[in-house]
N, C-alpha and C positions, 0 to 999 in steps of 0.2 A: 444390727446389734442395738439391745434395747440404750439409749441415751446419746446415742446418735443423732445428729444434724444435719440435712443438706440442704444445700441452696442453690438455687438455680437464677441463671441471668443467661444472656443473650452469646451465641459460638462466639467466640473470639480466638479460634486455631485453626486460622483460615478458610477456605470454603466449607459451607455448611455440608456436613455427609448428607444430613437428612433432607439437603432441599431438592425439589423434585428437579430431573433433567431438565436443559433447555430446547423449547419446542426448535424445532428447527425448520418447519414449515413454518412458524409465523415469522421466522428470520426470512423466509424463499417470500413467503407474502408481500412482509416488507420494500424487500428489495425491487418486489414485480410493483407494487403501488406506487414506487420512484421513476419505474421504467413506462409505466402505463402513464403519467404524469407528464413525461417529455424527459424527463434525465436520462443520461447515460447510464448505460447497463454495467462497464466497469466502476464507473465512478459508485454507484447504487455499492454495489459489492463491496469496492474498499471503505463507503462511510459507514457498512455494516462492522467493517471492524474497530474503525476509528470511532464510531459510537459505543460500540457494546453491547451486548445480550439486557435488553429492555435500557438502551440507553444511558448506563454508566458501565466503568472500566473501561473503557474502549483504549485504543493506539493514543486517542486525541488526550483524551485525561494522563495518560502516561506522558507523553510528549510535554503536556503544559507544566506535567510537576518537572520533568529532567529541564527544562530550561530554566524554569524556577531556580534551582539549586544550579545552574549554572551561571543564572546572573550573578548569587549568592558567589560562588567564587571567586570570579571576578572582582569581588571586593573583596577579597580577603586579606587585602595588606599589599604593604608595600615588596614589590619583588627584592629590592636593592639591601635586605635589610641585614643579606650576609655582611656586605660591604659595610652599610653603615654599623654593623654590631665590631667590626675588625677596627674600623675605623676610633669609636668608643673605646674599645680596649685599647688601643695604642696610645692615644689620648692619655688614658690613665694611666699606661704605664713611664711613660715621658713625664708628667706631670711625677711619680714617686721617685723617676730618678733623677730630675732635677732638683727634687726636694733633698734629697741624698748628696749630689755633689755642691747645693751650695753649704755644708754642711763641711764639707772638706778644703786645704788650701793645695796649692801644688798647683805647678802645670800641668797635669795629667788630667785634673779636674776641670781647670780650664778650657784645656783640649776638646773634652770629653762632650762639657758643653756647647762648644763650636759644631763640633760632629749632630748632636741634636739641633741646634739651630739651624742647621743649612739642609736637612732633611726634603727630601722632594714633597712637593705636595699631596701627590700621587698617593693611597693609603699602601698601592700594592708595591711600589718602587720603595715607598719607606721603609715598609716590612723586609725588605728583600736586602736593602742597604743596612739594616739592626742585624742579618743573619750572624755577620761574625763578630757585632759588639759584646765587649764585655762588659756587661753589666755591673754595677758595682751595690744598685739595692736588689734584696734578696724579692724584693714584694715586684719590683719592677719586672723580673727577669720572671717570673711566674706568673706576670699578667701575659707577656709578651707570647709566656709557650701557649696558653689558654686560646689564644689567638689560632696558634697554627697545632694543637689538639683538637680543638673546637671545630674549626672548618672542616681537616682533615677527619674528623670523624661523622660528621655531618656529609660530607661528598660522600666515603666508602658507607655510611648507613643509607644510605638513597639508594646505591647503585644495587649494597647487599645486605638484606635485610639484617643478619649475624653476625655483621662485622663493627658493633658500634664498641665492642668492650676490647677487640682486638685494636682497633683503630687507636684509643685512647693507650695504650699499650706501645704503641706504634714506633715510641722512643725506644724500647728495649730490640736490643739486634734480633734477639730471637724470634720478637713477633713480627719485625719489618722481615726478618726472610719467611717465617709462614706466610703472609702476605703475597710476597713478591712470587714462592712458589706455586700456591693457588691459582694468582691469576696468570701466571707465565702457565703454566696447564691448561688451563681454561681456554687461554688463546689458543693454546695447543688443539685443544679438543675442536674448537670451531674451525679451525684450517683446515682440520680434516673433515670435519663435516662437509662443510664448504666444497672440497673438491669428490664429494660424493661415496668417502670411503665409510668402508662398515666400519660404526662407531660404539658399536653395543658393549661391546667388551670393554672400550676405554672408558664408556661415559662412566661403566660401572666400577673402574676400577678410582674416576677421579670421585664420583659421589662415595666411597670409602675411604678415601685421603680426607675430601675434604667437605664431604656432605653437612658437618656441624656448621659450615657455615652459609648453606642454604634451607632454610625450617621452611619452606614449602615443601620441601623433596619432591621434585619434579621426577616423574617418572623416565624420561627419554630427554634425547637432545635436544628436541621440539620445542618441549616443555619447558626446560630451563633456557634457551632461547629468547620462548615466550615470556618468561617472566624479567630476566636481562633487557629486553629489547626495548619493552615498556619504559623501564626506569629510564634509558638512555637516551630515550627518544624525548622526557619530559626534561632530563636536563640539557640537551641541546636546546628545548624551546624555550627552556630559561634564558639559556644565553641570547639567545632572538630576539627574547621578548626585552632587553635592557637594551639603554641607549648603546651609543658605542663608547662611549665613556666607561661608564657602568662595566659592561663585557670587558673591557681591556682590564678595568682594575678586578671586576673578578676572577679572570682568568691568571692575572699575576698570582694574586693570594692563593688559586689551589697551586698552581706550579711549586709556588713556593712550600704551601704546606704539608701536599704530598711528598716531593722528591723530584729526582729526575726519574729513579727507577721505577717507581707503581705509578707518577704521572704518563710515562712513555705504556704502561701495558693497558693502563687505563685508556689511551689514545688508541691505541690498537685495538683490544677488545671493542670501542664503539665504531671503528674500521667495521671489524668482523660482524657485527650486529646490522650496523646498517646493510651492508650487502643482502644478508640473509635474512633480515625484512624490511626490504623498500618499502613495502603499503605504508608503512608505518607514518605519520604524521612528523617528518624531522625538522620539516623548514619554517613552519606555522609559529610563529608569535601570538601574542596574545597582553591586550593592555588591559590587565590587574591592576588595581586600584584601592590602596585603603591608607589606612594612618597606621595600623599594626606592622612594624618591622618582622619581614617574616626569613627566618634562618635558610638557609639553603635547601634543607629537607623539606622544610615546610612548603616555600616556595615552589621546587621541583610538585612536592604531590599536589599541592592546587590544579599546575598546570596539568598535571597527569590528571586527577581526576575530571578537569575541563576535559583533556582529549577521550576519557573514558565516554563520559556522559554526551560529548557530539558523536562517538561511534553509535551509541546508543541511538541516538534521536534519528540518524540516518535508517536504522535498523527498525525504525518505528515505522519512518514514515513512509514505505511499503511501496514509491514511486517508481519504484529502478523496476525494470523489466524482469521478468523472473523474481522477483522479491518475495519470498513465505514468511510466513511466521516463526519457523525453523530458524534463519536468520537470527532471532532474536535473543541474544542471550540472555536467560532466566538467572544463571547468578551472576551476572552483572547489573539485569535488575534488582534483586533481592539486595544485592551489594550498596546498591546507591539510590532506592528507592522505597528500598523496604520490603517485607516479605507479603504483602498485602496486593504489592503488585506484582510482582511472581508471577501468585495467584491469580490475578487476574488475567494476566499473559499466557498463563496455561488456561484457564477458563476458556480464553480467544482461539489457542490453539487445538483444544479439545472440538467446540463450536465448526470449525475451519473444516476438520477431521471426519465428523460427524456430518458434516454436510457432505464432504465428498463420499464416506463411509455409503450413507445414502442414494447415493445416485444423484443429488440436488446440483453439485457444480462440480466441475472440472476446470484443470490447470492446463493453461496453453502459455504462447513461450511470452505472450503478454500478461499473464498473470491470471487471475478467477474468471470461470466464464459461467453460464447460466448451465447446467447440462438439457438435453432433448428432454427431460424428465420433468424439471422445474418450467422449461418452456412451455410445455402442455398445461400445466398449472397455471401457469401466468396468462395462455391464451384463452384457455377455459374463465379465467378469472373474468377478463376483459370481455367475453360474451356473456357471461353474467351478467356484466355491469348493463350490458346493452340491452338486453332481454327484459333488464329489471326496469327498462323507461320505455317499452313497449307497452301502450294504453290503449292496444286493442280486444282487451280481454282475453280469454283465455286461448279463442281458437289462435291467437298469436304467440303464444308460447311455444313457439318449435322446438320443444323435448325432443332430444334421441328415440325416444321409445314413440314417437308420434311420427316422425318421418318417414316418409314414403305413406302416408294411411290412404290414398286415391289407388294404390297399386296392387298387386296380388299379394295373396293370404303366403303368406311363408310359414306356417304350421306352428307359429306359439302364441301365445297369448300373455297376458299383463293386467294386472287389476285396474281398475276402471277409474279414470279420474275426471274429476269437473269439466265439461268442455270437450273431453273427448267426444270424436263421431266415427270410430271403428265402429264395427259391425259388433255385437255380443258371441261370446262364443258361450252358446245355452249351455254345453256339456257341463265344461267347465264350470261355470256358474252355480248348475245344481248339483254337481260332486261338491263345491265349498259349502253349499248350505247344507248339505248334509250329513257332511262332516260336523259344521259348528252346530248343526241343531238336533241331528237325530236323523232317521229314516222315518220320523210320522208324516200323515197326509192331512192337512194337504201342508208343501214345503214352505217352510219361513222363510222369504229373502229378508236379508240387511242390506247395508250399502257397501259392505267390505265383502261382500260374497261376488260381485259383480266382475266379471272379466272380459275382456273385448281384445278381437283376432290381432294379432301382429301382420301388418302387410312389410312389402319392400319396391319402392320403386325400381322400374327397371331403368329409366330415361337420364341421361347422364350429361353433364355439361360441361365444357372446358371455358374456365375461366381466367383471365387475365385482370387483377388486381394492377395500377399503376399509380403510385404514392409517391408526390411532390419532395425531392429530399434538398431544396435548395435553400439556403441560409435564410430566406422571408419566413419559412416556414418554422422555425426555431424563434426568428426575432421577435412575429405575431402572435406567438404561444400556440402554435395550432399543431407544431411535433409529438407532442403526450397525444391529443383526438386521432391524428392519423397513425402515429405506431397502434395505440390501441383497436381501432377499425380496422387494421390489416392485419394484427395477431386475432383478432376474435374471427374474420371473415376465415383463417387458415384453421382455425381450431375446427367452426362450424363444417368449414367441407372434411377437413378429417375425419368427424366422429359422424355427422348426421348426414353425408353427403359423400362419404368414400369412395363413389363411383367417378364423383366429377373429380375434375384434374386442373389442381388451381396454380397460378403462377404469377408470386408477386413481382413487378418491375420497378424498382424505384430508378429514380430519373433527376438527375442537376444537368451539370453539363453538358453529361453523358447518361447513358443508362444499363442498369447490369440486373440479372434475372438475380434476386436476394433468399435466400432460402430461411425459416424461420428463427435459427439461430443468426445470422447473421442482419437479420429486419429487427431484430431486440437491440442487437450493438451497433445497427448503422449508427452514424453521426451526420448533422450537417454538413455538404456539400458545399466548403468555404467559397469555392469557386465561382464566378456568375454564372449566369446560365440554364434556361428551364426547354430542356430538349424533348419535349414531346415527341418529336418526328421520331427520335430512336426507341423512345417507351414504345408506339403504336407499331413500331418494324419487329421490335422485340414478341410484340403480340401478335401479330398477326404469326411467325415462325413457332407458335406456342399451341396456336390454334390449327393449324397446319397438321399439327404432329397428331392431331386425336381429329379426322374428317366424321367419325360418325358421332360427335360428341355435339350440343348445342351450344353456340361459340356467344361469351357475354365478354366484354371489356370493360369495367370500369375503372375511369381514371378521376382521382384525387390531386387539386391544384388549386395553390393559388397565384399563378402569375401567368401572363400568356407570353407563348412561344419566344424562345428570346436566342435558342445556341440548335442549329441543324449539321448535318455527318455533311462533309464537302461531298461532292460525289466525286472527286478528281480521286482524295486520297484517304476515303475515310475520315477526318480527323476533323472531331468538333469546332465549329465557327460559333463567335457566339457575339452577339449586336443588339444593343439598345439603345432608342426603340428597335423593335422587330420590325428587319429586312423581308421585303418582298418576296426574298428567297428563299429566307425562313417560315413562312406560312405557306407559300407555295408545297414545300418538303413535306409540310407537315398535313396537308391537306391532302396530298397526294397517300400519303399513307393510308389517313380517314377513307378516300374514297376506297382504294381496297379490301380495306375492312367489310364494307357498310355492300361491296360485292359480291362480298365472301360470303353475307349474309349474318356479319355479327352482330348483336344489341351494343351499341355504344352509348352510355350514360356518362355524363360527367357533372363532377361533384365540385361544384365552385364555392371557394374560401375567400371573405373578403368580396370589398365592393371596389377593386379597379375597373375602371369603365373598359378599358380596352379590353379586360378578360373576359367581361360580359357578353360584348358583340365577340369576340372571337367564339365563344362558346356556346353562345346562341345559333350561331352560324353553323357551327360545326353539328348540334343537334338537328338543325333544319333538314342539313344536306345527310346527314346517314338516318334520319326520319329517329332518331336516337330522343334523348330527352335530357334537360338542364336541371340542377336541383343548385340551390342559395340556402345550403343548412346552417343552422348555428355552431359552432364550435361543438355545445354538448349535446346536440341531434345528431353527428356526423354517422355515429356508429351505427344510429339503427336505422338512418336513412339507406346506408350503401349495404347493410346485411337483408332491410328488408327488400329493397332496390334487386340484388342478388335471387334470392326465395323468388322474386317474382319472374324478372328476364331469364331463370333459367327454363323456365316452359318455352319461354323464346319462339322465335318466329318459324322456327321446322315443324 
């Protein structure tokens, strides 16, 4: 319309619609660059959420603000400040009727002043001993009821949201029996819940009595439960949270300003709540702190809202076994943190979704794991890296498509790249240039018309992989270099070596055959102990299984032999220095090997002298060979190491 304005500024109604989805492989990437590093593969996962999609929103920014606002509570005032506000009123009103009876003569007046004078110190024993005085100033006796309005309306608006105008009421018989009948029902209703009877009809028939006095309208008995139990459970942590002093004189003042009748249902009803929800926070205190006197309501919701916002933070912080982000309640964020982190909470749980949606992670009973899919990803990644610091030019590049080129023609072909030394496939060749150029004579080659034969070895090797998982290897930083050489060596036989049959061993202690999901989430091996003898026992029954295959071993370490299998009962020994017994075990294994006829290379981390000569030794005697890589040579020493000992001595 012509005379029209708009104006435009930045979304501000929560996630942007139009911003583009979040990659979810640069989340898998991420996760795998922590895990290729040396971190923990669970840990990688949960800082992926505790960070956030490119590093804000996460768990952790949500966490920092809920404790934010929960230190903020904690100062929120003085809990006591029912007490001291009862106490103020009483004050004043003693003070008007003193003013009143010296104003009068008589005995009576006299009397009347003795009866105040001797008054306990107690606020709640005073209030309790004025019940049946007769007041004689009209100002005094209307401070007095103020006292026991005031609380008493304050307890029943805590406990019920809609009952502040009744409560104030509370003098008129009519509304003390609405009261007294409400919650004599109520109890009702939860006794029979409680003992598992069908309550649908009742609940419906008390949300018709008396539903005006709950404006949440809870759906079920769950529900109104849930919202009862809460309140009940923050004003018991009232009472917790005050000295014993404090608790005694507050507990006088509501006896007294409820009744005996709505105090006794009132006791009962948090009977029936507590049973029917134990989880609930009942026993917990909490030292609050400020100079603001805070009324009974006030008081109560602090503490309520402290136990909201630590359910919250637990629900954050994603440590408990089985923990999703389901967990999380979003309007209890929105509630106490604002709608901004909701948002962000859905964002996380979208992200969460979307990866598993994909194939990228699965849930086990310990929480997010890698799935085979993301694995492949991350192993691939890690021979990239390795390949990329390969500086033997190009015939070093062992591409998939280059593999096997020494072997027969398997009938496809592949365009021609730098460095290749397959054979031409002519056909091929001149159907592409004549294609791109025409059928004239004589034919144009280019460089993109060139094609060369696909071969496929036939020759197949069984390999045994054996990676150091002992806590040196973690302390020296060398866990990131060996997970990643072992995920890349398992990628490379996958794709460019299918035929060979690889088996990584990792080895502390003890040692157990690791399959590549569980080689991304090994952990340090807190335990002492570096059992080579059982890694090479593991190998040689690995090699065993595949006789006509070319049998290689390499083992990754940095410590020499320190834990061998007893031979009495199985069960690892483990001694340092290294026993006689324990090199013997393990040297006994090597020679088998080295009989069987395997390539044994080992890959030594660090410069202990004893792992030197140990390992020097052990090359000597299986005629095998020693490598002293660097940290970041590890990878392409033991894949090119691999590539070569699988031509191996058959």
């Amino acid at each position: 319309m012509a005379g029209n304005r708009f104006r435009y500024g930045q979304w501000r109604g929560g996630p942007d619609p139009l911003a583009p989805p979040y990659d979810v492989r640069a989340a898998v990437d991420a996760v795998g660059a922590e895990v290729l590093n040396g971190g923990s593969l669970r840990e990688a996962l949960r800082d992926l959420l505790r960070r956030g999609p490119d590093g804000r929103g996460g768990l952790a920014d949500l966490a920092a603000r809920a404790r934010r606002l929960r230190r903020e509570a904690l100062r929120r005032g003085d809990l006591d400040g029912a007490v001291t506000r009862a106490r103020a009123l009483l004050d004043q009103a003693l003070a008007a009727e003193r003013d009143e009876l010296r104003g009068r003569d008589g005995d009576d007046a006299r009397f009347a002043e003795a009866v105040l004078d001797n008054l306990p110190r107690s606020t709640a024993r005073a209030v309790a001993e004025l019940a049946g005085y007769d007041w004689t100033s009209a100002e005094a006796r209307r401070t007095y009821q103020r006292i026991m309005d005031g609380l008493r309306g304050e307890v029943l608006e805590q406990r019920f949201t809609g009952l502040r105008d009744a409560a104030r009421a509370a003098a008129d018989p009519e509304a003390q029996q609405q009261l007294a009948d409400m919650m004599r029902d109520l109890n009702d209703l939860l006794a029979r819940h409680a003992r598992a009877e069908d309550t649908t009809d009742a609940f419906a028939e008390f949300m018709r009595r008396h539903g005006r006095f709950f404006p949440e309208q809870p759906r079920d008995v769950e529900e109104l439960i849930d919202v009862l139990a809460r309140r009940a459970a923050a004003g018991e942590r009232l009472m917790r949270s005050l000295s014993d002093r404090q608790r005694e004189e507050l507990a006088g003042l509501m006896r007294q300003s409820l009744g005996d009748r709505l105090a006794g249902e009132l006791s009962q009803l948090d009977d029936h709540l507590r049973s029917l929800r134990p989880d609930l926070n009942w026993q917990r205190g909490e030292r609050v702190r400020g100079d603001q006197p805070l009324g009974y309501g006030e008081a109560a919701g602090a503490l309520d809202e402290i136990a909201e916002l630590d359910e919250l933070l637990d629900s954050l912080d994603q440590d408990q076994a089985g923990a999703t982000l389901d967990d999380v309640d979003v309007d209890t964020v929105a509630r106490t943190l604002g709608r901004d982190a909701a948002d962000d909470v859905r964002r996380l749980r979208d992200l969460e979704r979307e990866l598993r949606r994909q194939g990228w992670v699965s849930r086990d009973s310990d929480g997010l794991t890698l799935s085979p899919k993301a694995l492949r990803r991350l192993a691939g990644t890690a021979l990239r890296r390795i390949f990329a610091d390969l500086t033997a030019g190009p015939r070093g590049q062992h591409d998939l498509r280059t593999a096997g080129a020494a072997g027969e023609v398997s009938g496809s072909s592949r365009q021609w790249e730098y460095g290749d030394e397959q054979p031409l496939d002519v056909v091929r060749t001149l159907t592409r240039a004549v294609r791109r150029a025409g059928t004239g004579v004589p034919v144009q080659l280019a460089l993109e018309d060139f094609e060369v034969v696909e071969t496929e070895r036939r020759a197949s090797a069984a390999v045994v992989l054996c990676v150091d998982l002992s806590y040196s290897m973690i302390s020296q930083g060398r866990w990131g270099p060996m997970k990643q050489t072992a995920l890349a060596l398992s990628h490379l036989t996958a794709t460019r070596f299918p035929q060979d049959a690889l088996q990584i061993v990792g080895f502390g202690r003890e040692a157990m055959p690791l399959t590549q999901q569980e080689l991304a989430a090994a952990e340090p091996d807190m335990q002492q102990g570096t059992n080579l003898q059982h890694a090479l026992r593991l190998a040689g029954r690995h090699l065993r299984r595949h006789p006509g295959a070319e049998p290689v071993v390499l083992v990754v370490t940095d410590g020499e032999p320190t834990a061998h299998l007893d031979p009495d009962d199985g069960e690892a020994y483990f001694h340092w220095p290294p026993l006689p017994e324990t090199i013997e075990a393990t040297i006994r294994e090597v020679d088998r090997l080295t009989r069987y006829g395997a390539t044994l290379n080992l890959f030594m981390l660090g410069d202990d002298p004893g792992l030197r000569r140990f390992v020097d030794a052990v090359a000597r005697r299986s005629k095998g060979r020693m490598f002293t890589p660097d940290l970041d040579d590890l990878g392409e020493y033991v894949v090119s190491d691999y590539l070569r000992a699988r031509h191996g001595r058959r």
